[in-house]
C-alpha positions as CSV (number, residue, x, y, z in Angstrom):
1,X,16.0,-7.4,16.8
2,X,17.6,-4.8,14.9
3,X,15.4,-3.4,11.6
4,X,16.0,-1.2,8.3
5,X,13.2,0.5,7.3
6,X,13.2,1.8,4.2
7,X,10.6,4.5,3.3
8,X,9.8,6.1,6.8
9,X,8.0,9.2,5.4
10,X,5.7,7.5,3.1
11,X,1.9,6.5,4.9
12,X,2.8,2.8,5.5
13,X,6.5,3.8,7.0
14,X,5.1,6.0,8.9
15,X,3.1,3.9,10.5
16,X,6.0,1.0,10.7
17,X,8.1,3.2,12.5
18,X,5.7,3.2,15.4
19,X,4.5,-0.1,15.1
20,X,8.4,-2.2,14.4
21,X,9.8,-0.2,17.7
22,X,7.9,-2.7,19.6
23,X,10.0,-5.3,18.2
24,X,13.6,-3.9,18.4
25,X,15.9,-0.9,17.3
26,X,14.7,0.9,13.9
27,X,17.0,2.2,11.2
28,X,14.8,4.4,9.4
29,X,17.2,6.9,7.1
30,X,15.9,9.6,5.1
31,X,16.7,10.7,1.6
32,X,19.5,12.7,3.2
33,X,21.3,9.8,4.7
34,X,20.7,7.4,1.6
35,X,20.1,7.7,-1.8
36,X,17.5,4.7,-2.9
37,X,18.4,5.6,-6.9
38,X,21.8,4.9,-6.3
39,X,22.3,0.8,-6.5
40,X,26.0,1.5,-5.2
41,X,25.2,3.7,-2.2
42,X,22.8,0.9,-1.0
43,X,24.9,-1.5,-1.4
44,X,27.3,0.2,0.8
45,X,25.1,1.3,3.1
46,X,23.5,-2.2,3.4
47,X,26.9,-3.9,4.1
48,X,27.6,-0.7,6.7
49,X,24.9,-2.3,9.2
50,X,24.2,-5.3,11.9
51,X,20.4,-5.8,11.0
52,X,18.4,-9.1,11.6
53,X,15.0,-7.6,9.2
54,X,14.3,-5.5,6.4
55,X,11.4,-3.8,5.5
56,X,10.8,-2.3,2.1
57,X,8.2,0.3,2.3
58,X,9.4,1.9,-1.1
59,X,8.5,2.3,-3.8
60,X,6.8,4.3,-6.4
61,X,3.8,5.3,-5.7
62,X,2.2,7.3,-9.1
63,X,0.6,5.5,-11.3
64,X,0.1,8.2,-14.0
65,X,3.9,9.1,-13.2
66,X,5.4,5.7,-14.3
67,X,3.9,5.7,-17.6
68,X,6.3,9.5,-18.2
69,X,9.3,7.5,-15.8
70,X,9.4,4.5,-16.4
71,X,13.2,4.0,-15.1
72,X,12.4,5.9,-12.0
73,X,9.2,3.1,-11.9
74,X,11.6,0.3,-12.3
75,X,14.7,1.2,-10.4
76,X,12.2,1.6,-6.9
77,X,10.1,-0.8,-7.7
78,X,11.8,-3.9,-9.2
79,X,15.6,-3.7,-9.0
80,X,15.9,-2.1,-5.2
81,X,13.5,-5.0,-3.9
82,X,15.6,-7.1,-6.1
83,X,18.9,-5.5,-4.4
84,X,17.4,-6.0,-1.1
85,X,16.5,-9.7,-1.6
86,X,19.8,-11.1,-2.8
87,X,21.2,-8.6,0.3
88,X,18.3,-10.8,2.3
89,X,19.4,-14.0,0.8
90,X,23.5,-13.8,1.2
91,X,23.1,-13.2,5.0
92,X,20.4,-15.2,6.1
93,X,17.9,-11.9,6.8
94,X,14.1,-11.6,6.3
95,X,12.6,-9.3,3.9
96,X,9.2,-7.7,4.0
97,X,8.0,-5.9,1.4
98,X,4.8,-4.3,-0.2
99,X,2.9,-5.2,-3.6
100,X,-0.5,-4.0,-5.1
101,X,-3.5,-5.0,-6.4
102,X,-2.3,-3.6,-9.9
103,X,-0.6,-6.4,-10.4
104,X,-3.7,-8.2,-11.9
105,X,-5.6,-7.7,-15.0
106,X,-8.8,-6.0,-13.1
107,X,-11.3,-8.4,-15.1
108,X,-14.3,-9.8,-13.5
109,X,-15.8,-9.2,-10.1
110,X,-14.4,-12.3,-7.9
111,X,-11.8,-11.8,-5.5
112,X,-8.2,-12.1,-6.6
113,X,-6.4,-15.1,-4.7
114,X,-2.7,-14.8,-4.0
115,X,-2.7,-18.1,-6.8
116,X,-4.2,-15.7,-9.0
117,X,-2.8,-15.1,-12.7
118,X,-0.9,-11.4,-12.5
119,X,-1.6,-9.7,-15.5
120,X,-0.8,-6.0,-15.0
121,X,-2.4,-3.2,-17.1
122,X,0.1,-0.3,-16.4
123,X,4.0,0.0,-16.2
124,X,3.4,0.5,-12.2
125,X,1.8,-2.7,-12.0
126,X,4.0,-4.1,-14.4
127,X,7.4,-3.4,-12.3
128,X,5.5,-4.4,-8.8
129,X,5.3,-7.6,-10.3
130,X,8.8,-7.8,-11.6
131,X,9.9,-6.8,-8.2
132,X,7.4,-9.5,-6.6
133,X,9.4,-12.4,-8.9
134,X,12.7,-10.9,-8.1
135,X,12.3,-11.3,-4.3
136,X,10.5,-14.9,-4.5
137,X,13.3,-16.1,-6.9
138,X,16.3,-14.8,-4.8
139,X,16.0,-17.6,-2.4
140,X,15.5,-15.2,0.4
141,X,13.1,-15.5,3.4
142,X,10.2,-13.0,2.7
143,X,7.1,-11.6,3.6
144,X,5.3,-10.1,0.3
145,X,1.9,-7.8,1.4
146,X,0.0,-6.9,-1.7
147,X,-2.6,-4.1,-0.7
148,X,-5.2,-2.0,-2.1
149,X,-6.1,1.2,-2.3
150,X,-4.1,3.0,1.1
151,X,-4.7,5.3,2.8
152,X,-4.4,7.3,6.1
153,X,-4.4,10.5,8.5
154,X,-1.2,12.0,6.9
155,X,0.4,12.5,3.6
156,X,-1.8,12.2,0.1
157,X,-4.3,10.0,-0.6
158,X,-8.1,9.6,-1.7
159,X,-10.0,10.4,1.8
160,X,-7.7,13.8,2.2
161,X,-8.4,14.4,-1.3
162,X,-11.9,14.1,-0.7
163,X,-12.5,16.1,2.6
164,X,-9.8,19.2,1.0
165,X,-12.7,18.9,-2.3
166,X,-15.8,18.8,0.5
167,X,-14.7,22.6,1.6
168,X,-14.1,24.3,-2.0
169,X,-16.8,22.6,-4.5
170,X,-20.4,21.7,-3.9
171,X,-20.7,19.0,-6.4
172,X,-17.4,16.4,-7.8
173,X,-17.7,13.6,-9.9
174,X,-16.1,10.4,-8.9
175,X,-15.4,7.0,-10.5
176,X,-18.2,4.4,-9.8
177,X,-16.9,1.2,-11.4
178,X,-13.5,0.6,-10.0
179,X,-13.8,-1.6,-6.9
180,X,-11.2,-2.0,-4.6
181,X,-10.7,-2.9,-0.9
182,X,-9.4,0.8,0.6
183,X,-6.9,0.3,3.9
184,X,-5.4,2.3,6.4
185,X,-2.0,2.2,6.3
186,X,-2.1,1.9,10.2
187,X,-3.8,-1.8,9.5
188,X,-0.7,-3.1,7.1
189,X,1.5,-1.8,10.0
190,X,-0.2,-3.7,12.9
191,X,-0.1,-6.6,10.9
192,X,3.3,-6.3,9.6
193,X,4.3,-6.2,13.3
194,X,2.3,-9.0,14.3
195,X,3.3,-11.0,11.6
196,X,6.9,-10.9,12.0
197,X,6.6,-11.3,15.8
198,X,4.9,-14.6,14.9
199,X,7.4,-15.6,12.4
200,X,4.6,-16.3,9.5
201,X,5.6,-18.4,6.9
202,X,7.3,-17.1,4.4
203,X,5.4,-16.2,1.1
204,X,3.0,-13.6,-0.4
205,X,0.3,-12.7,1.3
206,X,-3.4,-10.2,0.3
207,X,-3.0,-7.5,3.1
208,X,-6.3,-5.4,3.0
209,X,-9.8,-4.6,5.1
210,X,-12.3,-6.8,4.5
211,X,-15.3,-5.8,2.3
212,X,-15.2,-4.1,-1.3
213,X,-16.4,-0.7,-2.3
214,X,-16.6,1.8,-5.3
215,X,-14.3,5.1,-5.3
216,X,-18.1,6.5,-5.1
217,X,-19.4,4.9,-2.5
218,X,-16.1,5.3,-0.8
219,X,-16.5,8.9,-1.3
220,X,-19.7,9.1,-0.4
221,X,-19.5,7.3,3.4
222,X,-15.8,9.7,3.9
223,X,-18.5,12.6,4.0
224,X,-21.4,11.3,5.7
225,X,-19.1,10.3,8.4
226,X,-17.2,13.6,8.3
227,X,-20.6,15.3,8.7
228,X,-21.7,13.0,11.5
229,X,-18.5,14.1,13.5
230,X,-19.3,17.6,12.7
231,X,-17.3,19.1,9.9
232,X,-19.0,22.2,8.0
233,X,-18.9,20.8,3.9
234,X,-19.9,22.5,1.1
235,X,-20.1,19.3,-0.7
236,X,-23.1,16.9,0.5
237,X,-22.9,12.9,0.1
238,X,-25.6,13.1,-2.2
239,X,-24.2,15.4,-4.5
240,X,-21.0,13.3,-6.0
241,X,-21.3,12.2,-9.5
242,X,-21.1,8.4,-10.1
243,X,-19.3,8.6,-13.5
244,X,-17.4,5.8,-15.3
245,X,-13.7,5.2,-15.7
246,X,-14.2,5.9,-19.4
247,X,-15.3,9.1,-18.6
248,X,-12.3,10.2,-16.1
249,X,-9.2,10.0,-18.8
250,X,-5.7,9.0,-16.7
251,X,-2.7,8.3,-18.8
252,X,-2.2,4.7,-17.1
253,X,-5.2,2.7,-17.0
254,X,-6.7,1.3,-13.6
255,X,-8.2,-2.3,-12.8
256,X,-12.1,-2.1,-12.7
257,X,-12.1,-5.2,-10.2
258,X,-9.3,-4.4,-7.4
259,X,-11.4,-7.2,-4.9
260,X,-9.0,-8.9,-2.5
261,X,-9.1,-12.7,-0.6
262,X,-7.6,-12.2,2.6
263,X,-7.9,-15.5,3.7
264,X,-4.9,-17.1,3.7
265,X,-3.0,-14.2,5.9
266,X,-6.5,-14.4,8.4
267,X,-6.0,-18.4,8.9
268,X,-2.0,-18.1,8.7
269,X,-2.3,-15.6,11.5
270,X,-5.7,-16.2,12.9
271,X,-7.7,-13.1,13.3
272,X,-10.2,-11.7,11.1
273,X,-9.0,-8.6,9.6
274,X,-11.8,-5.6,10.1
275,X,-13.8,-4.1,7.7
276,X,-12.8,-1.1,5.1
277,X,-15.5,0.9,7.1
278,X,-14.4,0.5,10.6
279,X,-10.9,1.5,9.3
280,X,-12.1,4.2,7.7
281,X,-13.5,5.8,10.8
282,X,-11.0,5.6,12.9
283,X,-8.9,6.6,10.6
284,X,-10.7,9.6,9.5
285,X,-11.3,10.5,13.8
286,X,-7.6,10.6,14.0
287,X,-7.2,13.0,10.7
288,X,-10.4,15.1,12.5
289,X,-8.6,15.3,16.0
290,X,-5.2,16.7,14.4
């Protein structure tokens, strides 16, 4: 099988990289090689290969940051998926390609189903959805993955954020009701790989760990586990501040329920998918070891 990966340098590309060269030969070219703003360069570049898969790890990634670009937002998010699909759709490939949870309104506290009403709150969430309906409308064969809350042993994200904070500050205050489903980018890798192997059905899929936590909690167990492995911190579990989400201004603003149904991708593939804090210790073990 021959594969273009777009977005090798990000968490989850990183971890595709390693995980699709069990599967076949990997295009993975850098900003250098390929210019993803550019909708003509793709296009050549697209029609420059022999490739059987693509996957899509782009896209962009700050929420705060699409509110102040919203063209940036919308050319990575919605018209390069859309670029990719029809590219998909004309020559018979299969795409795969990553949502979020932000694509719903955050009410409640049940689980969002993949049948769920989007309802987006931010211009992030509002272009992942536009690029969802652009892929499922080209009449391509895809895999959509809507995750939550990544994260992993390289680049930056929440538990690095939190460890970095552990050795400067003795007390940090942390958002208590926003709950969300964190996973290691690793975990949307291995299934990606799996899935493809298997040839699941096309469609869009919840790809997250089982379980649901608070950004405090959360914060809370990266600690206690960091301590229990031995790491010297100035900041103790005990001392981060549960605040509210009122109380932590942002310029985009973030779903208070970010709970995920996995079901449908565990019974489509059947395997249980492991739990936010299983991940989270390995993962954090493998940021330790480095």
């Amino acid at each position: 099988m021959n594969i273009l990966l777009l977005g090798a340098t990000g968490q989850i590309g990183f971890e595709l990289h390693r995980a699709l060269s069990l599967l076949g030969d990997v295009t993975a070219p850098g900003r250098d090689k390929l210019n993803l703003m550019d909708e003509v360069a793709v296009t050549s570049f697209l029609h420059s290969l022999n490739i059987d898969l693509i996957v899509n790890a782009v896209g962009w990634t700050s929420v705060d940051g699409a509110e102040e670009n919203p063209a940036a937002a919308r050319r990575l998010n919605t018209e390069l998926p859309q670029q990719l699909a029809q590219h998909a759709a004309s020559y018979d490939l299969k795409l795969v390609h990553y949502s979020s949870e932000y694509v719903y309104s955050g009410k409640g506290t049940s689980q969002w189903q993949e049948s769920s009403i989007a309802d987006p709150l931010s211009v992030y969430g509002k272009t992942k959805l536009d690029g969802d309906k652009a892929i499922q409308e080209s009449g391509c064969n895809y895999l959509i993955f809507r995750t939550s809350w990544v994260y992993s042993a390289r680049g930056s994200n929440f538990m690095k954020t939190i460890l970095d904070l552990a050795k400067k500050k003795a007390r940090i205050n942390v958002v208590a009701d926003q709950v969300g489903s964190p996973t290691a980018a690793r975990l949307v890798a291995q299934i990606t790989a799996m899935a493809v192997h298997r040839q699941l059905q096309s469609g869009l899929y919840h790809l997250a760990s089982r379980g649901h936590v608070s950004w405090h909690r959360f914060a809370m167990t990266i600690l206690k586990l960091a301590q229990d492995a031995g790491e010297e911190l100035i900041l103790q579990p005990q001392n981060t501040h549960a605040i509210s989400s009122a109380e932590y201004i942002t310029l985009a603003k973030r779903p208070l329920n970010s709970r995920m149904a996995v079901t449908k991708l565990e019974k489509a593939l059947n395997i249980e998918l492991p739990s936010w804090e299983r991940e989270l210790e390995l993962t954090l073990n493998e940021y330790l070891e480095k």
